[in-house]
C-alpha positions as CSV (number, residue, x, y, z in Angstrom):
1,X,0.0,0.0,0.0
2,X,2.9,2.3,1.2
3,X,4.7,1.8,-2.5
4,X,1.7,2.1,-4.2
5,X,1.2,5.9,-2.7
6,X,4.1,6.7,-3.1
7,X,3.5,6.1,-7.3
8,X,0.0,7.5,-7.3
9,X,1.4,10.6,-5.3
10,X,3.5,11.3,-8.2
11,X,0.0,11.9,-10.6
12,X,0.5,7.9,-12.2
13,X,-1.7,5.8,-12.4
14,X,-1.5,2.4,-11.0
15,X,-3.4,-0.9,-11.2
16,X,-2.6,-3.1,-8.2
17,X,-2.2,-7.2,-8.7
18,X,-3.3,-9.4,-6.6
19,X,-1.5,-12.7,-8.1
20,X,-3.0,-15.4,-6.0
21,X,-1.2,-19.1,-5.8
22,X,-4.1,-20.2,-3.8
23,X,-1.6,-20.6,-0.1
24,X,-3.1,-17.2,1.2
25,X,-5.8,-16.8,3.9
26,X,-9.0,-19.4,3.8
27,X,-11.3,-16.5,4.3
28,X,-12.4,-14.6,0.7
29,X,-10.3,-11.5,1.1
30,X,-10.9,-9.4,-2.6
31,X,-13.5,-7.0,-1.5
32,X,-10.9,-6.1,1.4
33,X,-7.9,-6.2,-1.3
34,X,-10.2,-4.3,-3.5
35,X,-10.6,-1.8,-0.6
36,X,-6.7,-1.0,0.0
37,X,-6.6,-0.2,-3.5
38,X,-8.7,2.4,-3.4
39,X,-7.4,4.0,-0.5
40,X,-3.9,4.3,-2.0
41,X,-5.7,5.4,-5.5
42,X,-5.2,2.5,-7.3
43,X,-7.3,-0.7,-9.3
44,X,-7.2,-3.7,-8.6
45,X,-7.1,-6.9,-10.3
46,X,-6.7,-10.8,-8.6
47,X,-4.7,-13.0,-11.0
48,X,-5.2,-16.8,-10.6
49,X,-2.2,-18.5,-11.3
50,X,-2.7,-21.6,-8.8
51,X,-2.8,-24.1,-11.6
52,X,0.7,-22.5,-13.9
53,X,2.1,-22.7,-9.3
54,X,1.4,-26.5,-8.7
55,X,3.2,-27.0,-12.3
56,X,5.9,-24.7,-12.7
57,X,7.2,-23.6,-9.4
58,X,5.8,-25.2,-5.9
59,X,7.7,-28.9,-6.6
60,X,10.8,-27.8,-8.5
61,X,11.6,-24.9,-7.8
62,X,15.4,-23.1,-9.0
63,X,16.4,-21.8,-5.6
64,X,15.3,-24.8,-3.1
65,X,13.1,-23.9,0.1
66,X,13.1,-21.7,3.0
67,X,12.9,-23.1,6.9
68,X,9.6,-24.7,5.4
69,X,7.3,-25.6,2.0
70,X,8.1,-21.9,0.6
71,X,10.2,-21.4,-2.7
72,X,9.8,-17.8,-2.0
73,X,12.7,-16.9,-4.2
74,X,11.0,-18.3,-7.2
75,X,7.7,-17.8,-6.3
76,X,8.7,-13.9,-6.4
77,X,10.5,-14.3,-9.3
78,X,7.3,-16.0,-10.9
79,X,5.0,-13.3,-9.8
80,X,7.2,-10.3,-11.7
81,X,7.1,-12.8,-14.7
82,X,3.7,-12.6,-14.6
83,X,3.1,-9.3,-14.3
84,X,5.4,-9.0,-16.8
85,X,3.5,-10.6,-18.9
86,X,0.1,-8.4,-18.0
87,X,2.3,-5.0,-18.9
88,X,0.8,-5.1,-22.6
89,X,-3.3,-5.7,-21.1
90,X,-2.7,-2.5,-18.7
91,X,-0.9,-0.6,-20.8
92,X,1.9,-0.2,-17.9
93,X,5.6,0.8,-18.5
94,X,7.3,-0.6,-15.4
95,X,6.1,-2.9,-12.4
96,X,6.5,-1.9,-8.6
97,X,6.7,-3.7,-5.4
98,X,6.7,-3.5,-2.1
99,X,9.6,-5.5,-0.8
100,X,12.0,-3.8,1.1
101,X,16.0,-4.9,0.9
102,X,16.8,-6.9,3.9
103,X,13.2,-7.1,5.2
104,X,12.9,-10.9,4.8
105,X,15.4,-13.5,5.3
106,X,15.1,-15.2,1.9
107,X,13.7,-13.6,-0.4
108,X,14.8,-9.8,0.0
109,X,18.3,-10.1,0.4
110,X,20.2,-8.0,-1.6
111,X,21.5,-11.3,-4.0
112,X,17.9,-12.9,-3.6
113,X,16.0,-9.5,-5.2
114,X,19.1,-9.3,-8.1
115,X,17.7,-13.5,-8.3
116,X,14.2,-13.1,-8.2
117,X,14.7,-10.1,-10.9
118,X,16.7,-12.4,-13.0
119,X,13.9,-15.2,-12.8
120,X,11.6,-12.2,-13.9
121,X,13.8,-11.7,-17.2
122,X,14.5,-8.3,-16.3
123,X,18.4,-8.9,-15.8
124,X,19.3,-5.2,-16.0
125,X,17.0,-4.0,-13.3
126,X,15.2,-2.0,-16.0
127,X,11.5,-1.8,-15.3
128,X,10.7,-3.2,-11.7
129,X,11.0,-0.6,-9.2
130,X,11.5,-1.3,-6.0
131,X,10.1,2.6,-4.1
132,X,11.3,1.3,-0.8
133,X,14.3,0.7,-1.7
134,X,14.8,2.8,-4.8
135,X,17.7,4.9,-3.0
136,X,19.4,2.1,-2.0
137,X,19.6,0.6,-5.3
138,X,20.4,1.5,-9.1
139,X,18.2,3.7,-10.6
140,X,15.5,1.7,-12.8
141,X,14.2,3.0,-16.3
142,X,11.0,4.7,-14.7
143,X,13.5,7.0,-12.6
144,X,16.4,7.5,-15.9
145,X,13.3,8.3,-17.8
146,X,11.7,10.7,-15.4
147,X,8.2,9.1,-14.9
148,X,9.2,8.5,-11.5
149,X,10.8,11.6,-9.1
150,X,13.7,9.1,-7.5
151,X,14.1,11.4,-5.0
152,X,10.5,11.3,-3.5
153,X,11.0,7.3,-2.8
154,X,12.6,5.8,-0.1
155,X,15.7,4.2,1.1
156,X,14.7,1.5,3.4
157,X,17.1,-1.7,4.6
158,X,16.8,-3.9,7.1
159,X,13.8,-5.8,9.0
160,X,12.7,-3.4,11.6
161,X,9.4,-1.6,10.4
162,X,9.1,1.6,11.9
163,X,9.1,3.7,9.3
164,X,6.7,1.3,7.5
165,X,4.4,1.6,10.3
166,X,5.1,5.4,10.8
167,X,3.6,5.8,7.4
168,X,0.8,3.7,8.1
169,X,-0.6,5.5,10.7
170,X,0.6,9.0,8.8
171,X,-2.1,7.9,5.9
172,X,-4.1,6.3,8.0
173,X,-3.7,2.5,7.0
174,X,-5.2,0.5,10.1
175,X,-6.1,-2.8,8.7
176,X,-3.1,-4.7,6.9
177,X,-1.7,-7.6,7.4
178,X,0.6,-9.2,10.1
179,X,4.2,-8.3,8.7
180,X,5.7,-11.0,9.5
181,X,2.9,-13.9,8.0
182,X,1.0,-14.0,4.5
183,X,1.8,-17.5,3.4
184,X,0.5,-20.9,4.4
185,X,3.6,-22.1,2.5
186,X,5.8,-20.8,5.6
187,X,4.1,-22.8,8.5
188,X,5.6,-26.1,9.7
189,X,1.6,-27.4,10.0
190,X,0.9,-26.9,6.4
191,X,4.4,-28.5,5.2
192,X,3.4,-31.6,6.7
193,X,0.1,-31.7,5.0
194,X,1.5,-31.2,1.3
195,X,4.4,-33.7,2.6
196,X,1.2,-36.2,3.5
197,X,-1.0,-35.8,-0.2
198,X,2.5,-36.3,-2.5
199,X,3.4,-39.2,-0.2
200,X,0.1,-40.8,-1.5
201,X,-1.7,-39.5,-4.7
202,X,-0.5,-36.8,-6.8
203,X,-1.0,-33.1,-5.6
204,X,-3.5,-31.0,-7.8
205,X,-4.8,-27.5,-7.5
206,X,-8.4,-28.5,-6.0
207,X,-6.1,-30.0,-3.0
208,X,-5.1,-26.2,-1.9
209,X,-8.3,-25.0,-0.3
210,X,-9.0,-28.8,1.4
211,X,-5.6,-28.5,3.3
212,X,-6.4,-25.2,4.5
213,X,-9.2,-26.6,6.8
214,X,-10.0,-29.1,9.8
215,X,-7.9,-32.0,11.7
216,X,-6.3,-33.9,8.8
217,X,-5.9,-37.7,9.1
218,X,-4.4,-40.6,7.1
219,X,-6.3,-43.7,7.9
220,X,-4.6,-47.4,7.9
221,X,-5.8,-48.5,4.6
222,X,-4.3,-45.1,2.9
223,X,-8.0,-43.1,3.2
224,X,-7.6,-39.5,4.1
225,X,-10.1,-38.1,6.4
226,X,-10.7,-34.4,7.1
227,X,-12.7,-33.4,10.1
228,X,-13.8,-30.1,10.6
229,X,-12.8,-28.0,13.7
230,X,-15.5,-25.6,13.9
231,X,-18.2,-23.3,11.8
232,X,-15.7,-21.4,10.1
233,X,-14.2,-25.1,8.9
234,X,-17.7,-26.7,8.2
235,X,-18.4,-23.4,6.3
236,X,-15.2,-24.0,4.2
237,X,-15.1,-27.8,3.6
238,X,-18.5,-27.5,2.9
239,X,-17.4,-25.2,-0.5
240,X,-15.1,-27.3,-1.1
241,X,-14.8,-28.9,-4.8
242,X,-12.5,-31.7,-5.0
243,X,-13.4,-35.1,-6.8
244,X,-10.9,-36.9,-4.5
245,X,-13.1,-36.8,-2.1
246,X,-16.7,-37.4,-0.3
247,X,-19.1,-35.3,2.3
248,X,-19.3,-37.4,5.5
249,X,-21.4,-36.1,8.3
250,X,-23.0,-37.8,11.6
251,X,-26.5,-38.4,11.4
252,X,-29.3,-37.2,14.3
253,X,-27.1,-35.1,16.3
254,X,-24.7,-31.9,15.7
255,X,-21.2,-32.9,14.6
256,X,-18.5,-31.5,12.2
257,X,-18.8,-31.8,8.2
258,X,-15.8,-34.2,7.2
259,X,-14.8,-35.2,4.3
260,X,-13.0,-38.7,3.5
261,X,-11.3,-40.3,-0.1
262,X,-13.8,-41.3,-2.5
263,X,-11.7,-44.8,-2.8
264,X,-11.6,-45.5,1.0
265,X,-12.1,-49.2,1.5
266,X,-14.9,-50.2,4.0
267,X,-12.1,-50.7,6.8
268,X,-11.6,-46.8,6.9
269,X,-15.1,-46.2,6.4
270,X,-16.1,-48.0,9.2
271,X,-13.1,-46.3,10.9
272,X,-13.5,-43.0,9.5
273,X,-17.4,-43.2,10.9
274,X,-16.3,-44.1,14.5
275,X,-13.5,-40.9,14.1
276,X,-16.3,-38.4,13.2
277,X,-19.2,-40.0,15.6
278,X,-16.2,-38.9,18.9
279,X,-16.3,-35.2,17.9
280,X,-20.0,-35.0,18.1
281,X,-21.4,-35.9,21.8
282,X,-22.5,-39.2,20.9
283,X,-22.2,-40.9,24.3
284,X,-18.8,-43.5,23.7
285,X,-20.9,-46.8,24.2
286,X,-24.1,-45.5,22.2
287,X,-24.5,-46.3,18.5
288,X,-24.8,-43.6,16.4
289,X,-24.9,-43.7,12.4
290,X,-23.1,-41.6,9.7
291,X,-23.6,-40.5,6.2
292,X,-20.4,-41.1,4.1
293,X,-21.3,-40.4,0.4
294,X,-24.2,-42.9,-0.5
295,X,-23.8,-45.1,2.6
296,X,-25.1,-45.0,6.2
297,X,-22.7,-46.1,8.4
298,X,-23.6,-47.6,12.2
299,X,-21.0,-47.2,14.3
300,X,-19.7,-46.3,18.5
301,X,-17.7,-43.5,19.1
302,X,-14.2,-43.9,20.7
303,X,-14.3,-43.6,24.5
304,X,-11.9,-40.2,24.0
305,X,-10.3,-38.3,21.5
306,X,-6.7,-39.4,22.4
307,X,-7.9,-42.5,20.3
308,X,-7.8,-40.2,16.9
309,X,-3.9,-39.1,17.6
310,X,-1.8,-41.6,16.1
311,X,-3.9,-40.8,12.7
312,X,-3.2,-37.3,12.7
313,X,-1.2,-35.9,9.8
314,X,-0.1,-33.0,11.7
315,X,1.6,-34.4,15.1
């Protein structure tokens, strides 16, 4: 938001991207996206690129992995790329971003950002500017040219974010993200649930938004069982659009929506309906039943949830 100002403060217009790989928030975030645009003066446009990720960049990528599942050097890299290619449809001269030199361990190192700009194809530095960081660095086309006054940008380094904030609160900015989070690719949780799907069945797009909700389980017979926590999970898994799988739900009484592979065998069916029946309050020696796809299922809840640990994909 702060880089975007600082462009539109200089009479340019700017149309801000919103490339999304699909390992952002579960919650629907463009009207808010759409919202911080404005504020700073700017469009806005969400790019899906989730399937060209998967492919191209999330299992392979140039530069390896951070502490966890993030490529973060390629994945920025892949983002400039793309807005590269979107320069034409907007009839934009140069690109901006927010990063900041130093900021973040990875990917904003001085010799990751001259990386990620060489993944971008733009070797010379020539038309991603960086407002920031623009003092710190060689001056891009925009500021040679004179479309951009170089001297009102900035010359941040470093990971500390007070003049970041500072501004913030100067222009009045009081909802924006965490600074330090973002990406679901980052947490140790979610690594283990991506490690889980490629350790069994091959990882597709439609897999994203079913990892980013519920207790995730991997049942004896290979079956993978999700279980939703709460509302805000039933809410989600119920959305969700993936032909891996089926709805499974306990019948008669409240309990989570779950959702379980469509090739489980009977074994973790039968299981799978025992799991789900102990997070509803089905007394543990009562039978209750449970829808799984086409089937009802009879079944007694275990006597606690303990039972349900050694299953979990997260531990």
């Amino acid at each position: 938001m702060i880089s975007v100002k600082l462009i539109t403060d200089q009479g340019i217009d700017v149309t801000a991207i919103h490339i999304d790989m699909g390992f952002g928030s579960s919650r629907d975030k463009s009207e808010l996206l759409k919202k911080r645009a404005q504020m700073v003066g700017a469009d806005f446009e969400i790019v899906n690129i989730r399937e060209q990720f998967v492919k191209e960049i999330l299992f392979d990528p140039k530069y390896g992995y951070g502490k966890n599942f993030n490529p973060c050097i390629d994945c920025h890299g892949n983002m400039f790329r793309v807005a590269k290619g979107l320069l034409p449809k907007y009839n934009a001269s140069f690109i901006i971003t927010g990063e900041v030199i130093g900021q973040r361990p990875m990917s904003q190192r001085a010799e990751a950002i001259r990386n990620v700009t060489k993944l971008a194809g733009d070797e010379e530095g020539g038309i991603i500017l960086r407002p920031m960081s623009a003092k710190l660095m060689t001056p891009t086309i925009p500021e040679k040219e004179g479309w951009v006054d170089r001297e009102k940008l900035l010359g941040i380094e470093g990971r500390n974010r007070e003049v970041q904030l500072s501004l913030a609160e100067e222009w009045g900015f009081e909802e924006y993200e965490s600074p330090g989070g973002g990406c679901l690719l980052t947490e140790h949780s979610f690594e283990q649930k991506i490690k889980d799907v490629i350790a069994h069945e091959t990882f597709t797009v439609a897999d994203i938004d079913v990892l980013k909700a519920g207790r995730h389980l991997r049942l004896p017979d290979g079956a993978k069982l999700v279980i939703g926590r709460n509302q805000e999970d039933n809410e989600h898994l119920m959305k969700t659009d993936n032909p891996k799988y089926i709805f499974a739900k306990a019948n008669d009484i409240a309990g989570p929506v779950s959702l379980i592979s469509k090739d489980a065998t009977a074994a973790d069916k039968a299981l799978a309906a025992k799991l789900i029946l102990t997070y509803t309050k089905t007394p543990a020696q009562s039978e209750g039943s449970v829808t799984i796809g086409d089937e009802v299922i009879t079944a007694t809840p275990f006597e606690n949830k303990s039972y349900a640990q050694k299953y979990f994909v997260v531990k």
